[in-house]
N, C-alpha and C positions, 0 to 999 in steps of 0.2 A: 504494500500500500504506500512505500515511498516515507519519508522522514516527515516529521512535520517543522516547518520553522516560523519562527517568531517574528511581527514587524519589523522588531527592530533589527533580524539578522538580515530581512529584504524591505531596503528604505523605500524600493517603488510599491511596495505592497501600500493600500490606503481603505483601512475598514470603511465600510459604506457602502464602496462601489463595486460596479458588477465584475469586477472583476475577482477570482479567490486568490491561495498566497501564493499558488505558483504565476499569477497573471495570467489565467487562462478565462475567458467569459464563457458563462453557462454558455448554451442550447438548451431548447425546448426538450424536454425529454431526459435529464441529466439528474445524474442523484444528488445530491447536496448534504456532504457532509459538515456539521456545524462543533468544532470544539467546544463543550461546556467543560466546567468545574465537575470533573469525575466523572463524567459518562458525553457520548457523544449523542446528536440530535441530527436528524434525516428530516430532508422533505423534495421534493420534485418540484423541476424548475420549469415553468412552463410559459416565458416569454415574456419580456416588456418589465421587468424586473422584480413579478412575481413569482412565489412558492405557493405550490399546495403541502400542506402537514397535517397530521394526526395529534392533536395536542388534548393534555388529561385538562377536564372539566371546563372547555376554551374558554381557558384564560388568555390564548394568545400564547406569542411568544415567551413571554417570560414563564411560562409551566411545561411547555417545552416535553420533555421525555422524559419530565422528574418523578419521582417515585410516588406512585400514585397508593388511595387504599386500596386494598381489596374489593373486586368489585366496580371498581369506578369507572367509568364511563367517559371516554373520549369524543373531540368530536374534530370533523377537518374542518381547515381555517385554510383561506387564502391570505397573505400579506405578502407586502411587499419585504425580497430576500434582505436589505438591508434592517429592515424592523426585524425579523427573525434573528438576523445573526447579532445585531447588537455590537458589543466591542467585540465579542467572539471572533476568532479564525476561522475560517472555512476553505473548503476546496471542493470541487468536482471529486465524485471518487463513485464511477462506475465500473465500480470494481469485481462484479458481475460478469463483466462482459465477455468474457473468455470462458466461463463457463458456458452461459445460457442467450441466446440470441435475444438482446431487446425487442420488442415492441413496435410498430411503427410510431414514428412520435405522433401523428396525426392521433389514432388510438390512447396513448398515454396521456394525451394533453386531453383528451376527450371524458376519457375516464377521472380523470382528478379532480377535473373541473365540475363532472358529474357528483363527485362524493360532499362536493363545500356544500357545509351546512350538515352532514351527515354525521348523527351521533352513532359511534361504534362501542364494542366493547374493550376497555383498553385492559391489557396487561403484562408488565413489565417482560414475562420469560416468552410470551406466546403471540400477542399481536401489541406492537410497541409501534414509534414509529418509523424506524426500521424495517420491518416486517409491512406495513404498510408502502414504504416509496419503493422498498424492491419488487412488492407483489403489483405494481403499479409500471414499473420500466419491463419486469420481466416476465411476470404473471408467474412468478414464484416470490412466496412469503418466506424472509430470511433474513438473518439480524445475528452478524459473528459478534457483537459487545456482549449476546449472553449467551453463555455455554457454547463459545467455537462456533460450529457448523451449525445448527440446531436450524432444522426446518417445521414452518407450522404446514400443516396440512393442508387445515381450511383458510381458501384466499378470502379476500375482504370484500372483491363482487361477492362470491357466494353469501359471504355474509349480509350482504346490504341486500340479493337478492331474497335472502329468507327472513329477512325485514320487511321488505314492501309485499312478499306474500304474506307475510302474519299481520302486517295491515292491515291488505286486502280479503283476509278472513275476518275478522274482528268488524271489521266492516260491515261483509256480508250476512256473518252473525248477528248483527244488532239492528241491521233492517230486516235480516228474518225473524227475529225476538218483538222487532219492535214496529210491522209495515207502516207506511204512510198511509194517511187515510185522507180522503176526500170529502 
């Protein structure tokens, strides 16, 4: 995954801009990894200097990938990459790619931008937001900050698809419990 270095050892580096530390600018469709204080933060970069991300209880940026309780529930947020990363480092790091064939960006920008506003279920070992931006460039859910290799199963359509069918039962249910009358 390459060394990581500090502003001050690349003085052209300049938090804010789209640019990350090695001076490389996103593309649509790029994973974005974010240096925090003890663990790292993912999100998909999808054009004009915004990110899609999985953040616990959207709070936004600042909640980030933090350790959420048990239970708790995420939700995606769009912002703009400089409001995510904050003073944080960052870099492009699709580091996937040798593995697993991405996505077309077309598809992945489509897909993310689908999920804003989408509360998920978060949880730190199994769907984080890691596991989130990889299931999104690669339509594999996968997150090496917890336990190495560790793949979730179930991706995060599936998951949003078995949400808008349990909707659309609960739905169906309550206008067969409850018909409209004339």
């Amino acid at each position: 995954m390459g060394s990581v270095s500090s502003s001050a050892a690349n003085p052209e580096y300049q938090e804010g801009k789209h640019t990350d530390m090695n001076r490389k600018e996103p593309k649509p469709g790029d994973l974005i990894e974010i240096f925090r204080v003890g663990y790292k933060h993912w999100a998909i970069y999808i054009g004009s200097g915004f990110v899609v991300h999985l953040v616990v209880n959207g709070l936004g940026s600042s909640s980030s990938c933090s350790l959420p309780a048990p239970g708790e529930m995420g939700v995606v947020m769009k912002e703009k990459l400089e409001d995510v990363v904050g003073g944080d480092r960052w870099r492009i790091n699709n580091y996937l790619d040798k593995k697993y064939k991405p996505q077309q960006i077309y598809a992945i920008v489509k897909q993310a931008v689908g999920f804003i506003g989408t509360r998920l279920p978060y949880n730190l070992v199994s769907s984080n937001c890691e596991h989130f931006a990889t299931d999104l460039r690669y339509g594999k859910s996968t997150s090496l900050q917890v336990g190495g290799q560790r793949k979730t199963e179930r991706s995060f359509t599936s998951a949003a698809e078995i949400r808008v069918s349990r909707l659309r039962s609960a739905h169906s249910n309550k206008t067969a419990l409850h018909p409209k009358t004339s």
